[in-house]
C-alpha positions as a Markdown table, in Angstrom:
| # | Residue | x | y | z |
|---|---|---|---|---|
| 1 | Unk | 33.3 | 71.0 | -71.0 |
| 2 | Unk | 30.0 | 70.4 | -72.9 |
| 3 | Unk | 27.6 | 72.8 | -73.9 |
| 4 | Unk | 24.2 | 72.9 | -76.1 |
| 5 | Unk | 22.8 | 73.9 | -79.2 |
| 6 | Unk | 19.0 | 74.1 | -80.1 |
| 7 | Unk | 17.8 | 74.9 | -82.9 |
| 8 | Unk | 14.3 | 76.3 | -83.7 |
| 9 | Unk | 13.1 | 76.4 | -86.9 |
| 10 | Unk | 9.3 | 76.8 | -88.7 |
| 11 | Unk | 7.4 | 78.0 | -85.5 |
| 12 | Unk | 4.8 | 80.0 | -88.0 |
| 13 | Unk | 3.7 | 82.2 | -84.7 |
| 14 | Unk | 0.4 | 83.9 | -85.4 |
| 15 | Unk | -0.9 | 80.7 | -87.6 |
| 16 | Unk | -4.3 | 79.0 | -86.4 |
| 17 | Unk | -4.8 | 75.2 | -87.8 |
| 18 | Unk | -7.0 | 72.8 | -86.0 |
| 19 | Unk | -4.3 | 72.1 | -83.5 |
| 20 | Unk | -2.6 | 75.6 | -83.4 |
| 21 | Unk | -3.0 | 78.9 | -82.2 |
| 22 | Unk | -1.0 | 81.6 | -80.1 |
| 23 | Unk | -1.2 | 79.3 | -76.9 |
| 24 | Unk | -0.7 | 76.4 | -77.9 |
| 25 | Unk | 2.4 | 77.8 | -79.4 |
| 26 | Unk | 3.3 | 79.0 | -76.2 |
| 27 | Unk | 2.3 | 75.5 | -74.0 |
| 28 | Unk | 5.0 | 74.3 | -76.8 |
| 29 | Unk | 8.0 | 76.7 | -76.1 |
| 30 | Unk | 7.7 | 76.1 | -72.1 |
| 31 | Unk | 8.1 | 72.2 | -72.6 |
| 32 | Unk | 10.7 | 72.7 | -74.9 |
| 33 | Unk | 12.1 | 74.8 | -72.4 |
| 34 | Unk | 11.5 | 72.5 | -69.5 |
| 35 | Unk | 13.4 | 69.7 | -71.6 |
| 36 | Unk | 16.7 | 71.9 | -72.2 |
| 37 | Unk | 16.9 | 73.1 | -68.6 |
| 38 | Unk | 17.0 | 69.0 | -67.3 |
| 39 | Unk | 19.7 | 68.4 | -70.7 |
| 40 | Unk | 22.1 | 71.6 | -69.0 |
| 41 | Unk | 21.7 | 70.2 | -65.5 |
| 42 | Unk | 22.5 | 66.8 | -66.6 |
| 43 | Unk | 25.4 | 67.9 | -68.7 |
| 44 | Unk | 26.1 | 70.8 | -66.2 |
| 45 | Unk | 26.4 | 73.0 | -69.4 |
| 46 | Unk | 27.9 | 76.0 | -69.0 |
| 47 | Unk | 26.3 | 77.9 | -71.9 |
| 48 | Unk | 23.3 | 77.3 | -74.4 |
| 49 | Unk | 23.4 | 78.4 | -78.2 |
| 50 | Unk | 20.7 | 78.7 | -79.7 |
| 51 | Unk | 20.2 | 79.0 | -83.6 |
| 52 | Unk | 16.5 | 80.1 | -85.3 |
| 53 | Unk | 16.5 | 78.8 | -88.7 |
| 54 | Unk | 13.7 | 81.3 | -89.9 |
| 55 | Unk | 10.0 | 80.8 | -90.6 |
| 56 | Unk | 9.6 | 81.5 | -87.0 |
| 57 | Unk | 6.9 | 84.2 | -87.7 |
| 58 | Unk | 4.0 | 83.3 | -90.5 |
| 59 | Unk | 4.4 | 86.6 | -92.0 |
| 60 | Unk | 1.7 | 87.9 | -93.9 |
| 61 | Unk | 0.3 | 87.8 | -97.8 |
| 62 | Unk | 2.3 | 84.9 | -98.7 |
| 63 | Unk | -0.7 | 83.4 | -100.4 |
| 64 | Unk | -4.1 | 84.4 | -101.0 |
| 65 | Unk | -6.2 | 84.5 | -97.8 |
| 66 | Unk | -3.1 | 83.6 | -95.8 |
| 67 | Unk | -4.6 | 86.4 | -93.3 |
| 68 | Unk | -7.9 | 83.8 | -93.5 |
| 69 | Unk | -5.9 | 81.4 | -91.4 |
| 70 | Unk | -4.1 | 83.3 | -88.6 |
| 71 | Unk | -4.7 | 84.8 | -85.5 |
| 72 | Unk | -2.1 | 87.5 | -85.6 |
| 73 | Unk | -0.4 | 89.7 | -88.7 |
| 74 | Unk | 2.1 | 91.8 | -89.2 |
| 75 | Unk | 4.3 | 93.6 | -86.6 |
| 76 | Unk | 2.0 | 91.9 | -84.0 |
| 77 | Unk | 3.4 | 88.7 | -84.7 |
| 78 | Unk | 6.8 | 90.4 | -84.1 |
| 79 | Unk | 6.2 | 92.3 | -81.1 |
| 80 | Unk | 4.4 | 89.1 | -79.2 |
| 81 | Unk | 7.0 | 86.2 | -81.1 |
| 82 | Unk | 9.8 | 88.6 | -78.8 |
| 83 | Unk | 7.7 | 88.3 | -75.6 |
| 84 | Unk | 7.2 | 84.8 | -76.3 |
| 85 | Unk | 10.7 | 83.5 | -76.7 |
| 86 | Unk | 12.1 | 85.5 | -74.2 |
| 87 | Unk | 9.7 | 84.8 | -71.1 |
| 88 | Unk | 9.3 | 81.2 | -71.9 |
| 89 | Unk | 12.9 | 79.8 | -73.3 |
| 90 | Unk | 15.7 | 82.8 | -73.5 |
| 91 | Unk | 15.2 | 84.6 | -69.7 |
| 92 | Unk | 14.6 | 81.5 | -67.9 |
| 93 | Unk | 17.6 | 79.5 | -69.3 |
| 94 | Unk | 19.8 | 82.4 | -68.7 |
| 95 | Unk | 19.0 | 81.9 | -64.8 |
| 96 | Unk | 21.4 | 78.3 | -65.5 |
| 97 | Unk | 23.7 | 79.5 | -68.4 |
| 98 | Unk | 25.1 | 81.6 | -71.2 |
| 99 | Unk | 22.8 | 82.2 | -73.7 |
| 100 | Unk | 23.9 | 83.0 | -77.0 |
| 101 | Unk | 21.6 | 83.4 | -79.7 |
| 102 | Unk | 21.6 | 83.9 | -83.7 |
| 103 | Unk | 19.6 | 83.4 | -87.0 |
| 104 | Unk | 18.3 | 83.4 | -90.5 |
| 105 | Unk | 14.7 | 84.7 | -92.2 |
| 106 | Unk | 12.9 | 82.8 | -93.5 |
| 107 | Unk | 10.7 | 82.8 | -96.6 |
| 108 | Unk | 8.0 | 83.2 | -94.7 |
| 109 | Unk | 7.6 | 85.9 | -92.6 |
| 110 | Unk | 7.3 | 88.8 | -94.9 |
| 111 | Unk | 5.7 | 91.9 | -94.6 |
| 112 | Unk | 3.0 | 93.3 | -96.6 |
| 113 | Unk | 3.7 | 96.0 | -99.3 |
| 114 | Unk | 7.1 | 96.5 | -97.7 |
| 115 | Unk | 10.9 | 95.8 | -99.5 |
| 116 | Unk | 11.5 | 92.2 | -100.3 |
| 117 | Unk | 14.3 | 92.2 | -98.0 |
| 118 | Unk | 12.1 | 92.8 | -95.1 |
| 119 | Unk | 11.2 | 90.2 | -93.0 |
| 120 | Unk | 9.8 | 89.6 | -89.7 |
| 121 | Unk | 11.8 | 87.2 | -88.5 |
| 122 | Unk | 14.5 | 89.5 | -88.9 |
| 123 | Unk | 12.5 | 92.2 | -86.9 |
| 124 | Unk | 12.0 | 89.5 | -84.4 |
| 125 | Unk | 15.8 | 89.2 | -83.9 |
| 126 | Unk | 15.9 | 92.9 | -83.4 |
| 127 | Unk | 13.7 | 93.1 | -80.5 |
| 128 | Unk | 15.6 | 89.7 | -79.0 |
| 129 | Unk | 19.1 | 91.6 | -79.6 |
| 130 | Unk | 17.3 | 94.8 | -77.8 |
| 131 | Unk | 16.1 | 92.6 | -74.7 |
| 132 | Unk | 19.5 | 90.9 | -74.0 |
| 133 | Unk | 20.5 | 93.9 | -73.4 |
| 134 | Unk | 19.6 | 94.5 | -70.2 |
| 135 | Unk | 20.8 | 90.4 | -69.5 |
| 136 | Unk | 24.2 | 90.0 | -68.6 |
| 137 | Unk | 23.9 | 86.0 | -69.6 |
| 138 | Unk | 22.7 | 86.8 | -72.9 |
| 139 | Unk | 24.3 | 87.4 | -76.1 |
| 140 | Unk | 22.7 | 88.2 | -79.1 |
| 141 | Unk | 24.5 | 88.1 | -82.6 |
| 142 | Unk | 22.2 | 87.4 | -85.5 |
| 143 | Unk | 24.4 | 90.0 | -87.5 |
| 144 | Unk | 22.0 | 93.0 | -87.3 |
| 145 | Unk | 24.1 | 95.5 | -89.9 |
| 146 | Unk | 25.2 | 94.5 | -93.1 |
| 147 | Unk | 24.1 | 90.5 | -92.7 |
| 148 | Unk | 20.8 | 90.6 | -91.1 |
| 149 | Unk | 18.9 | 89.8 | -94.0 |
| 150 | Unk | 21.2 | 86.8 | -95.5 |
| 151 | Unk | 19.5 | 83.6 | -95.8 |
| 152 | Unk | 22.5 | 81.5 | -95.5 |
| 153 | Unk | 25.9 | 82.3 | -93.3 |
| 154 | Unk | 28.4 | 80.7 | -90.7 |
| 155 | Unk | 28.0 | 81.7 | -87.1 |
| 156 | Unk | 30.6 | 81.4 | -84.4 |
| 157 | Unk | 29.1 | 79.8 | -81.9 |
| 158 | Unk | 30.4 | 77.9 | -78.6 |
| 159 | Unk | 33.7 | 77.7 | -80.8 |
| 160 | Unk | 32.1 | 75.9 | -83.3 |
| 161 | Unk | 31.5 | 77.1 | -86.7 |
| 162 | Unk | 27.8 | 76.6 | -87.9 |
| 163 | Unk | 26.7 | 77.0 | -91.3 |
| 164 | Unk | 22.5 | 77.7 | -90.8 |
| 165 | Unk | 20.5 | 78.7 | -93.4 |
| 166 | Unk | 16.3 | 78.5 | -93.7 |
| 167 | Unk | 16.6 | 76.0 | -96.4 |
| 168 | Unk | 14.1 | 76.9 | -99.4 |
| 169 | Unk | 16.6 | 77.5 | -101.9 |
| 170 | Unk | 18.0 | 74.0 | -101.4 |
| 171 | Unk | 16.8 | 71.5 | -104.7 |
| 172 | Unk | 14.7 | 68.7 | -103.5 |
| 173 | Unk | 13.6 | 65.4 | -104.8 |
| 174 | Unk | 10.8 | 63.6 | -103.8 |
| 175 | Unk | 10.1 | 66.4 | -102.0 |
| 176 | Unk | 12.7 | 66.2 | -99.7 |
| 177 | Unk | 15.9 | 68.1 | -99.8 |
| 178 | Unk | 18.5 | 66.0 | -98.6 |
| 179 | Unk | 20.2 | 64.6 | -101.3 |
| 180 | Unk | 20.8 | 67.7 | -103.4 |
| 181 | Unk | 22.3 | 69.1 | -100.1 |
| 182 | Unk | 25.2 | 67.2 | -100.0 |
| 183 | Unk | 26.9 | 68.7 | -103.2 |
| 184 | Unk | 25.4 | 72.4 | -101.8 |
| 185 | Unk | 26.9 | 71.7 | -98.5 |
| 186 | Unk | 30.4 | 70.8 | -100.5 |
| 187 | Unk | 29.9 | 73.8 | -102.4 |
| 188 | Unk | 29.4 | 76.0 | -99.3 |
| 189 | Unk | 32.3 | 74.5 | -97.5 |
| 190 | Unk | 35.0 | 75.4 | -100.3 |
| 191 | Unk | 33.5 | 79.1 | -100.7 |
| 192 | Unk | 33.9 | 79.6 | -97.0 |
| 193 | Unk | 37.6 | 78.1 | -97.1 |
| 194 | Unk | 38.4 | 80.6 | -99.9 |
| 195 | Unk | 36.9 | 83.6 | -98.1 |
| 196 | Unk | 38.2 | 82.8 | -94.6 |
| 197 | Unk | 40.7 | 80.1 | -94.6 |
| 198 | Unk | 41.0 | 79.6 | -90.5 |
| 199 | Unk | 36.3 | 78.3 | -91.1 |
| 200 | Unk | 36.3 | 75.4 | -90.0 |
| 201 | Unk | 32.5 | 74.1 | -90.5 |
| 202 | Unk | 31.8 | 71.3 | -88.2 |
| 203 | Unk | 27.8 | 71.9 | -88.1 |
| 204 | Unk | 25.5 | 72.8 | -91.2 |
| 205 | Unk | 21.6 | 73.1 | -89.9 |
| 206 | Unk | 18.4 | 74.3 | -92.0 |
| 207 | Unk | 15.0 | 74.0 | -91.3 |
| 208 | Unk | 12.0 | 74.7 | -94.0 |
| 209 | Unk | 11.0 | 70.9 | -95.1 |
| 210 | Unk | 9.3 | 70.2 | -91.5 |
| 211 | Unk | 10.9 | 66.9 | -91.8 |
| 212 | Unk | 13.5 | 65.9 | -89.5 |
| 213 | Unk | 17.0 | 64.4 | -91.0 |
| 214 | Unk | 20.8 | 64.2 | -89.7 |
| 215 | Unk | 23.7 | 63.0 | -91.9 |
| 216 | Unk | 27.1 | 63.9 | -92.5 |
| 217 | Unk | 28.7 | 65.5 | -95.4 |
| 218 | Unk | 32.3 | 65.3 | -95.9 |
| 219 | Unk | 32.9 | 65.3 | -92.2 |
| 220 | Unk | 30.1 | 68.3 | -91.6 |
| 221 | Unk | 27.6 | 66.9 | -89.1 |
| 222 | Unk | 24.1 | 68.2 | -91.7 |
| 223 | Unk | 20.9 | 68.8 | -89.3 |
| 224 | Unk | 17.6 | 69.6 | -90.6 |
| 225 | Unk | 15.1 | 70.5 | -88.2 |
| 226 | Unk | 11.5 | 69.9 | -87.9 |
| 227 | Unk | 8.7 | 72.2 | -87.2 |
| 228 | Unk | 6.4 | 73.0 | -84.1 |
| 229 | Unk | 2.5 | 72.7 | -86.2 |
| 230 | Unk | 0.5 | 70.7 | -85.4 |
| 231 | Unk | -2.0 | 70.0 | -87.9 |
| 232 | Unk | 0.6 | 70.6 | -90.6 |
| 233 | Unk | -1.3 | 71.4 | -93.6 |
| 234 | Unk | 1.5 | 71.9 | -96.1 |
| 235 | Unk | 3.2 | 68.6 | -95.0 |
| 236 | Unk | -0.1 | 67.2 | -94.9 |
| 237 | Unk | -1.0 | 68.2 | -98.7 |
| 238 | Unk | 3.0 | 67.7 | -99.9 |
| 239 | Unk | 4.3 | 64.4 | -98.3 |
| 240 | Unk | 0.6 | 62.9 | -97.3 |
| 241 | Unk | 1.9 | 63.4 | -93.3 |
| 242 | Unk | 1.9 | 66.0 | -90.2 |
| 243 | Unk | 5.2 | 67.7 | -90.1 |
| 244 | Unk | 8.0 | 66.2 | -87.9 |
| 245 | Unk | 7.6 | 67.9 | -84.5 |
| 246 | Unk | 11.5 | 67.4 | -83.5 |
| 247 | Unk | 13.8 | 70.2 | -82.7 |
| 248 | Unk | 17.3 | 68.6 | -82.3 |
| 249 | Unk | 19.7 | 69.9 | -78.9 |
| 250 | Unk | 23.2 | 69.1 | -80.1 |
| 251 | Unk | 25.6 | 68.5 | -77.1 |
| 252 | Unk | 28.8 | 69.4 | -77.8 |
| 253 | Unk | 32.7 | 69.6 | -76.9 |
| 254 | Unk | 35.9 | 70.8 | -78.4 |
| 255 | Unk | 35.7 | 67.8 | -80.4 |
| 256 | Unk | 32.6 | 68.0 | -82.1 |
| 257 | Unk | 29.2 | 66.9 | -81.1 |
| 258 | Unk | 28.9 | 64.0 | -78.9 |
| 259 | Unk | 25.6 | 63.8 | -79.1 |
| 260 | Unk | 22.3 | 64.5 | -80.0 |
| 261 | Unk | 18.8 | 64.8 | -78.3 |
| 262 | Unk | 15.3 | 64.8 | -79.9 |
| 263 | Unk | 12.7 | 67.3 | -78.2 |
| 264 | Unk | 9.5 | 66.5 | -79.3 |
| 265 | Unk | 6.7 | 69.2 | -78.9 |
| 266 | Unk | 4.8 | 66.6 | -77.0 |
């Protein structure tokens, strides 16, 4: 029996660029949305897991002026980010399937004079968690006591488990991340296999770069997602390109992942 997995990673809600802002943002999640429902009805998935990979708020006095360059801050990017994902992509899939839901912070989203370890993103997962409860189809994890504010964990999900992590503490090259993954990836697996011996990581996902990539790594399938901006100024200024505006929908079985479909925000 196949089900899905999406994963959404570098939203930024409450950024404005030239090609962004609050609505847009929102035009983006209902096709996103549009595109899972026909994958589950295709598939006729029973259940629909969906990972955030963090930087899915902008957060607030990351740089100087960030607050220059967005429409919301703060809590406000919270409060709306929570109204956002679950009337256009949690509720309405949960009309066609399970929905189970988890995540990571990112390094974005943090909040202004508050502890380092708070983050919005994290906040954002709270209020999600508090709305599914009142859904019978949805399932919130995203490890809300002692592991809410790790940046890099294995999830249970749709009996697979799924290393995710945002992905800024991974060494690039180039720019890019994905060779110096590899040998953190190996190093990941064998610390899980010593702490829990029955882990078995069949998926390893991180988001961060805004540049889309899928490889494998000793027999882990290695994702990393892309972002939703458009008008990407930091890929612009860092690789000379927009961001890659692919999240990736995994369809999987007992086996592993048969296959894997690229939603473009278009």
């Amino acid at each position: 029996m196949r089900k899905i997995l999406f994963f959404v990673s570098d939203m930024h809600y409450g950024r404005r660029t030239a090609g962004w802002n609050v609505k847009q943002a929102a035009k983006t999640i209902q096709k996103f949305q549009n595109k899972l429902l026909a994958i589950v009805r295709s598939e006729k998935a029973t259940a629909v897991g969906i990972c955030f990979l963090g930087d899915i708020l902008d957060g607030e006095s990351v740089f100087p002026f960030q607050a220059n360059e967005q429409e919301m801050v703060g809590l406000e990017q919270a409060f709306e980010g929570c109204e956002l994902f679950w009337n256009n992509l949690i509720a309405p899939l949960s009309e066609h399937a399970d929905v189970h839901l988890d995540g990571v912070p990112g390094n974005h989203a943090f909040l202004k004079g508050a502890h380092p370890k708070t983050n919005l993103d994290t906040l954002l997962y709270r209020l999600l968690a508090e709305r599914s409860k009142d859904n019978k189809r949805v399932f919130a994890k995203f490890g809300l006591q002692q592991t809410d504010t790790l940046e890099v964990k294995v999830t249970r999900m749709l009996n697979h488990d799924i290393l995710i992590g945002h992905g800024h503490f991974l060494q690039a090259r180039g720019g890019l991340p994905f060779q110096g993954t590899q040998v953190r990836v190996l190093q990941w697996l064998e610390r899980w296999r010593q702490v829990r011996a029955n882990v078995r990581v069949s998926i390893a996902a991180f988001g961060h770069f805004h540049r889309f990539s899928v490889f494998k790594v000793a027999g882990t399938f290695v994702l990393f997602n892309g972002t939703a901006l458009k008008h990407d100024e930091w890929a612009i200024t860092r690789y000379g390109s927009d961001g890659d505006r692919i999240w990736a929908a995994l369809i999987v079985s007992e086996k592993g992942v048969d296959r894997i479909e690229l939603l473009t925000c278009e």
